[in-house]
N, C-alpha and C positions, 0 to 999 in steps of 0.2 A: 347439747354439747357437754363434754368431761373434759377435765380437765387432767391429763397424768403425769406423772414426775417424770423430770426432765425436760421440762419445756414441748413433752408433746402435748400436741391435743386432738381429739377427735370429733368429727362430725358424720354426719349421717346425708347422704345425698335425698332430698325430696322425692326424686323420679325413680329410681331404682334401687335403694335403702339401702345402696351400701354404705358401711361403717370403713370410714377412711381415717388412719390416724397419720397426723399431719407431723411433720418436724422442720418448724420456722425458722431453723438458723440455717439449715441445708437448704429451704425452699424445695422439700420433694416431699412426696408421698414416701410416709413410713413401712408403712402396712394397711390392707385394705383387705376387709370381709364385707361377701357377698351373698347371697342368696338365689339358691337357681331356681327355678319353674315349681320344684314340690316343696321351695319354703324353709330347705337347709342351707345349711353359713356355707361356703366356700370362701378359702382365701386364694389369695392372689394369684402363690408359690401352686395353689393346684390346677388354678386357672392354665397357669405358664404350660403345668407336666402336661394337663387334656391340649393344649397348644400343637407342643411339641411331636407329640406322641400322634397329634392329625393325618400328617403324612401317611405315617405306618398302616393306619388304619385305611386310611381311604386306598392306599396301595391292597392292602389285603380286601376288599369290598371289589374292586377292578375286578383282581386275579378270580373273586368264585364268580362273577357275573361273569366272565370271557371262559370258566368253567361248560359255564351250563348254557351258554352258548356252542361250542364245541364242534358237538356229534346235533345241533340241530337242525341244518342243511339236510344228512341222510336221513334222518327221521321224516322231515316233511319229503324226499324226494323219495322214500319205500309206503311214506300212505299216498303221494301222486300216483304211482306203479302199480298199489292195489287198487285204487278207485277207477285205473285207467284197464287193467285186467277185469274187474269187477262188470267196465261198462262195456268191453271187448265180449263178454260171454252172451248177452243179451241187448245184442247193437238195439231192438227195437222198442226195449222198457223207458217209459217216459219218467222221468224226474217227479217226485209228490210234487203238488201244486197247493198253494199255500189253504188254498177250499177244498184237501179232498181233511183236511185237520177238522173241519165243522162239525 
């Protein structure tokens, strides 16, 4: 614990090391830095903006997944059409069998 001008003071959470600097006469959290997965400070305010900014993203992640989804009905339904021509030319060719691979 430090002690800084102005009646704040800060502390360090045990479990998650964030540095939280306290102001006792408001009874709120001041300001808080954190630390993400590779070990850099993040504060609070950026915490908030990556928050925020959630939506957008996950909106944009939808729209290329329902992309590439699309056109891929006709793709699998022109290799059903070649496989089904393919076994249309030679009705009496048997399928490999997992032993003729030995």
């Amino acid at each position: 614990m430090s002690n800084r001008p102005g009646g704040l003071f800060e502390v360090e959470c045990p479990d998650c090391k964030t540095a939280l600097t306290i102001d006792p006469r408001a009874r709120r959290i001041f300001h808080s830095v954190s630390k993400d997965a590779d070990g850099n400070t993040r504060s609070f305010e950026d915490a908030v903006k990556d928050a925020t900014a959630a939506p957008d993203k996950a909106q944009k992640v939808f729209e290329e997944g329902l992309a590439a989804e699309e056109g891929k009905e006709e793709r699998l339904d022109d290799m059903f059409k070649k496989g089904l021509e393919k076994a249309e030319e030679d009705p009496n060719k048997k399928p490999p069998s997992i032993f003729d691979f030995d």
